[in-house]
C-alpha positions, -999 to 999 in steps of 0.1 A, spaced: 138 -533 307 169 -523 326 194 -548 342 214 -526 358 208 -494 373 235 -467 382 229 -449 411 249 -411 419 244 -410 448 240 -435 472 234 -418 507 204 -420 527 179 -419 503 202 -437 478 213 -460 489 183 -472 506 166 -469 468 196 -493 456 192 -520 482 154 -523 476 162 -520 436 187 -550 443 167 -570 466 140 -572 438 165 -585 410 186 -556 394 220 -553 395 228 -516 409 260 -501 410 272 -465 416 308 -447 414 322 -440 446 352 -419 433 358 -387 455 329 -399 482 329 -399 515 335 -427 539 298 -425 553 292 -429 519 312 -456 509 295 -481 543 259 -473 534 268 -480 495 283 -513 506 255 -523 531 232 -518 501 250 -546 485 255 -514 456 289 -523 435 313 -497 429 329 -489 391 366 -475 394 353 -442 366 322 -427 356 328 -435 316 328 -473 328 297 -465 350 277 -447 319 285 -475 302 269 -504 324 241 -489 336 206 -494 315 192 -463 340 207 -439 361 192 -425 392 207 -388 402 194 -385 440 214 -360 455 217 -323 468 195 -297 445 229 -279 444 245 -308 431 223 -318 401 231 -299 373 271 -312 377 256 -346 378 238 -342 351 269 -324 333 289 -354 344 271 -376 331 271 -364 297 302 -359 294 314 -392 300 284 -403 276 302 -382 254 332 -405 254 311 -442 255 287 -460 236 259 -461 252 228 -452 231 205 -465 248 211 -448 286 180 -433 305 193 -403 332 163 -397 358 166 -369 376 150 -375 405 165 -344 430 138 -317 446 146 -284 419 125 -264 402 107 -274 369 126 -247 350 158 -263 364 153 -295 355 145 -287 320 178 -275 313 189 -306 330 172 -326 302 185 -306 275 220 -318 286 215 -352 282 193 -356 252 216 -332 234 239 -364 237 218 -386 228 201 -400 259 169 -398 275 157 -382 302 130 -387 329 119 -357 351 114 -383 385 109 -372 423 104 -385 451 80 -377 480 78 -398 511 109 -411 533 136 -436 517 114 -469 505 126 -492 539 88 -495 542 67 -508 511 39 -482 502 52 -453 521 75 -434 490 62 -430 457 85 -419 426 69 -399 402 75 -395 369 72 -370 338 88 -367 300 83 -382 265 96 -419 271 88 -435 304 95 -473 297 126 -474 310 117 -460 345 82 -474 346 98 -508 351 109 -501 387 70 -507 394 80 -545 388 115 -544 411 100 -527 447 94 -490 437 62 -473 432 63 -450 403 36 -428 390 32 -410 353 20 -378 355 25 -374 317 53 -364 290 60 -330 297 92 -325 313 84 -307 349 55 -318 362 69 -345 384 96 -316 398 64 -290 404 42 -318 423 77 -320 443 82 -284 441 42 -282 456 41 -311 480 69 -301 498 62 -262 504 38 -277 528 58 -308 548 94 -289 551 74 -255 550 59 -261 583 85 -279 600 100 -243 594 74 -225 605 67 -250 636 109 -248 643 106 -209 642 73 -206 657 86 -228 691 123 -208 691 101 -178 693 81 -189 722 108 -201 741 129 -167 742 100 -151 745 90 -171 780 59 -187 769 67 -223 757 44 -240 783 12 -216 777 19 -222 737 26 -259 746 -7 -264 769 -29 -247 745 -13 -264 712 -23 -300 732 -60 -285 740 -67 -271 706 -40 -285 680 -35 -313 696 -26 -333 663 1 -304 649 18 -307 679 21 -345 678 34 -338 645 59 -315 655 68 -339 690 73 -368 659 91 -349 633 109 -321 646 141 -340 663 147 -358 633 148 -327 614 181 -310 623 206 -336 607 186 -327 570 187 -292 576 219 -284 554 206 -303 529 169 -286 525 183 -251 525 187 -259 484 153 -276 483 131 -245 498 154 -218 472 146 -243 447 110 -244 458 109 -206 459 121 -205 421 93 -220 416 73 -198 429 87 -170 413 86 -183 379 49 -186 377 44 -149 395 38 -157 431 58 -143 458 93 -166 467 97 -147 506 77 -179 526 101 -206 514 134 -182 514 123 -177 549 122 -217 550 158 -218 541 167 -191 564 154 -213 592 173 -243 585 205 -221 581 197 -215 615 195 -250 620 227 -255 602 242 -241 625 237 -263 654 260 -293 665 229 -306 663 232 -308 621 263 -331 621 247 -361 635 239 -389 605 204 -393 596 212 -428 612 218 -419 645 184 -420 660 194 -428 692 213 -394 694 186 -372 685 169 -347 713 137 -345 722 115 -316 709 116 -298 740 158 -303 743 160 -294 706 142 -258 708 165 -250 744 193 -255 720 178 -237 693 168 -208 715 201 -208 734 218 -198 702 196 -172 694 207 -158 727 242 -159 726 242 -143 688 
């Protein structure tokens, strides 16, 4: 059972798994060396406690959680092991938990079992747990124990079996569809609007799709502050893809739209700062006022 659980890195979704790991009777603490100040206020809101080094951090923590970038998990996970390297801590359990390909996290887990730990292919699908039932963590490699016990302190974590992968593919899968389409809905509306039909598409989208476009109305002004950050999660999910022999072009296309999005002042706002967020109509003038002026 662990005590205490280490958490790299404690940002949105981070930090927000930390507070509800905390508030349910673990001790969770992180390493805030070379983070950011935004970083630094949501780890301490979370009540998370900051080690000074990551050898000290290896060495308290019962279970790590990596929750980060895609681009960033292989350093983690490199990080990690070396400062395992250095401790003595046999008994450590690494989740991975980031959205990369099942190929990639397999070399992931051959860097820290060749050290001696274990390691848990996790992901998570659904928004950061603030609302009980709505994220679920699953989970996938030879010894679960460890991370199974976050069932009993606020998460909900699901085996999908000991083969290291399968909770990265479901991840891989699940959200081709969710950030696929915001894509496609983002490009699709761009399109429309330089093109001069936005109120046709609009009108017959309410007639005859009338729950998409609630969707898109919901979900679509929220989107532009994660859009540098799921540029690694659709090449990821196009690796994917490829590797078992379908075609990688619909979520490179994905990533090419939230370049795009990138782009945008629009991407520099916090995921907290709801109240600065545009509506969907004032977020696709922006979006097609930049593909003007290129």
């Amino acid at each position: 059972m662990p005590h205490t659980v280490g958490i790299l890195s404690p940002g949105d979704m981070g930090h927000t798994v930390g507070g509800v790991l905390r508030q349910n009777g673990l001790r969770v603490i992180t390493c805030l060396r070379d983070r950011s100040q935004r970083t630094r206020e949501l780890a301490e809101r979370a009540g998370i406690e900051d080690v000074p080094t990551y050898p000290q951090f290896v060495t308290e923590a019962d279970l790590i959680l990596s929750i980060m970038v895609p681009a960033q998990a292989k350093s983690a996970a490199i990080m990690v092991a070396e400062a395992l390297q250095q401790v003595d801590n046999t008994t450590l359990t690494y989740a991975d938990c980031n959205a990369i390909a099942p190929q990639t996290v397999r070399e992931l887990g051959d860097i820290i079992t060749a050290v001696g730990g274990t390691f848990v292919d996790a992901s998570i699908i659904g928004p950061p747990p603030r609302t009980p039932g709505a994220t679920r963590f699953y989970a996938s490699g030879p010894n679960l124990d460890t991370f199974s016990e976050l069932n009993n302190h606020g998460l909900d974590v699901r085996a999908l079996g000991n083969e290291i992968g399968l909770a990265s593919a479901i991840k891989m899968c699940y959200a081709s569809l969710t950030k696929g389409l915001t894509a496609l809905c983002t490009e699709l509306l761009t399109a429309a609007s330089v093109l001069g039909v936005s109120d046709a598409l609009t009108a017959e989208f309410q007639l005859s799709q009338s729950a998409l476009f609630e969707r898109m109305e919901r979900g679509l002004p929220s989107m532009p502050p994660k859009a540098r950050r799921w540029i690694g999660e659709m090449e990821e999910i196009s690796a994917t893809f490829e590797h078992v022999g379908l075609t990688p072009n619909i979520l490179t296309g994905a990533a090419d739209m939230y370049r795009f999005v990138g782009d945008t002042h629009l991407a520099d706002l916090p995921p907290e700062a709801r109240d600065k967020f545009p509506t969907l109509a004032e977020l696709i003038e922006i979006l097609a006022g930049n593909l003007k002026s290129k």
